[in-house]
C-alpha positions as a Markdown table, in Angstrom:
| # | Residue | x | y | z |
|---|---|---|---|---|
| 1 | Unk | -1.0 | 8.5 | 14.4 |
| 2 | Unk | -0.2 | 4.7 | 15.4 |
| 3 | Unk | 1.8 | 3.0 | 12.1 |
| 4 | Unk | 2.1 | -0.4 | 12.7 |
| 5 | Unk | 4.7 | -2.2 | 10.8 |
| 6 | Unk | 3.8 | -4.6 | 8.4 |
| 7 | Unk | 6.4 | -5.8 | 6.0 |
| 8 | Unk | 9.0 | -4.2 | 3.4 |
| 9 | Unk | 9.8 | -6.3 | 0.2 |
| 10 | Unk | 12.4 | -8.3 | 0.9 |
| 11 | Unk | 13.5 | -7.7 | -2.2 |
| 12 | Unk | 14.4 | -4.2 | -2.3 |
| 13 | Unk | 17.1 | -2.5 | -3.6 |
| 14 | Unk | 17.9 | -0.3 | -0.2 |
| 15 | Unk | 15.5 | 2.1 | -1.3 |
| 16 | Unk | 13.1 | 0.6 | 1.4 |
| 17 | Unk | 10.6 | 0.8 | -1.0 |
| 18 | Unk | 7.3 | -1.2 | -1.1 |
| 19 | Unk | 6.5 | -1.0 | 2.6 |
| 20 | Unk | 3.2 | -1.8 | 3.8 |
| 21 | Unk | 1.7 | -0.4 | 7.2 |
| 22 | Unk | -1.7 | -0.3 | 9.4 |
| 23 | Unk | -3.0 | 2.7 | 10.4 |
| 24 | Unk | -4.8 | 1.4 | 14.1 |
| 25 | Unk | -6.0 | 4.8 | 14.4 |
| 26 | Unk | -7.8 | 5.0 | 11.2 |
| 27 | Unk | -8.3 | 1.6 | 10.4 |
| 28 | Unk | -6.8 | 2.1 | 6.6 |
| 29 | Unk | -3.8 | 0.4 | 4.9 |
| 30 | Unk | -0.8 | 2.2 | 4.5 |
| 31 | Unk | 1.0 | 1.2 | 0.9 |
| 32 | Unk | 4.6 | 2.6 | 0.0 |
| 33 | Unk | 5.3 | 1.9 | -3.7 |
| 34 | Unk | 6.7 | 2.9 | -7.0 |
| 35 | Unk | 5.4 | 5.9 | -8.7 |
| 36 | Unk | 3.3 | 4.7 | -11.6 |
| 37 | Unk | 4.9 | 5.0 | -15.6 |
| 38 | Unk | 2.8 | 7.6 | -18.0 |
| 39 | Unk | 1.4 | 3.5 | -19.6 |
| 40 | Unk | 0.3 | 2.3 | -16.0 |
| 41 | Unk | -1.3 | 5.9 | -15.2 |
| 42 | Unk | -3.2 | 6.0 | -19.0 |
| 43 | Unk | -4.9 | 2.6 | -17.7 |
| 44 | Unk | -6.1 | 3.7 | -14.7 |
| 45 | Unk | -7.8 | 6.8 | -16.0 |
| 46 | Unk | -9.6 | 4.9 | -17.9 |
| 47 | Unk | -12.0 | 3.9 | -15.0 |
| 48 | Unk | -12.3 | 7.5 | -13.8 |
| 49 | Unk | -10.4 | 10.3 | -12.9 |
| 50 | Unk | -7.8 | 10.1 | -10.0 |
| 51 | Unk | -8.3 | 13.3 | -7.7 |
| 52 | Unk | -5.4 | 15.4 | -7.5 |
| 53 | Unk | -5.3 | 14.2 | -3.2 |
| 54 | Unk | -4.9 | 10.2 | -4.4 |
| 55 | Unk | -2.6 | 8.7 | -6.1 |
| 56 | Unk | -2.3 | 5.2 | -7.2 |
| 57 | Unk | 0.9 | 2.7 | -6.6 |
| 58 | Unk | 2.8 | 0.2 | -7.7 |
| 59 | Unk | 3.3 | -3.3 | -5.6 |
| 60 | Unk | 5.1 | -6.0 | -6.9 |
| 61 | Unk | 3.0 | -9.8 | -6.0 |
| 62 | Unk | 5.5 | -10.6 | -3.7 |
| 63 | Unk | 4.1 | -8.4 | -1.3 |
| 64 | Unk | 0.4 | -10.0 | -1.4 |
| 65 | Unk | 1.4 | -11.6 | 1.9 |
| 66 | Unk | 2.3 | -8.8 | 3.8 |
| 67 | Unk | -1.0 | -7.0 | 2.2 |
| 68 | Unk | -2.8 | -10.1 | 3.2 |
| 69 | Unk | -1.5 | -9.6 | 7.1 |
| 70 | Unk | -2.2 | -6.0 | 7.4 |
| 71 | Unk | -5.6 | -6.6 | 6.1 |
| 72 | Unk | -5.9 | -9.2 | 8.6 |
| 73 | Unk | -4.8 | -6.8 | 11.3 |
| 74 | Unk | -7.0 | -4.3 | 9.5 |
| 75 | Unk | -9.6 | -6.9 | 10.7 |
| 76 | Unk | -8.1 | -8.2 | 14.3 |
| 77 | Unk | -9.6 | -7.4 | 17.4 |
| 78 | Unk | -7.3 | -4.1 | 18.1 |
| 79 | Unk | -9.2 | -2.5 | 15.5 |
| 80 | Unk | -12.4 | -0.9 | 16.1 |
C-alpha cells in the first residue's frame, strides 16, 4: 500500500485526528475522523443502511482544502 500524505487539521488537539491521505495504489481517499454521535448516525440511516464493513466520519470544514488536494492528486497524472 502507498499512503501519501495529505494534510492533518491543523487544529487538532494532539490526537492527530482528521488526517486525510491518497491511496496511489487504489486510487481512493483515505479520511481519518471523529466517530459519529448516536444524532449524526440516526441521519445518515435515513438514506439507507450503512454496511457493517463502512463506516461514516466526521470532518470539520477546515479540512475541505486538504480534501480538495487529495482529490486533486486523486486526479494528477500519478494516478492511473
Amino acid at each position: 500500500m502507498s499512503l501519501r500524505f495529505i494534510a492533518k487539521d491543523p487544529n487538532t488537539d494532539g490526537a492527530n485526528c482528521p488526517t486525510v491521505w491518497v491511496d496511489e495504489e487504489k486510487q481512493e481517499i483515505v479520511l481519518q475522523g471523529w466517530t459519529l454521535d448516536e444524532a449524526t448516525r440516526a441521519e445518515c440511516l435515513k438514506t439507507g443502511p450503512i454496511p457493517d464493513s463502512e463506516t461514516v466520519v466526521r470532518l470539520p470544514m477546515r479540512m475541505a482544502a486538504a480534501i480538495r488536494e487529495a482529490c486533486d492528486a486523486a486526479d494528477g497524472p500519478t494516478v492511473q
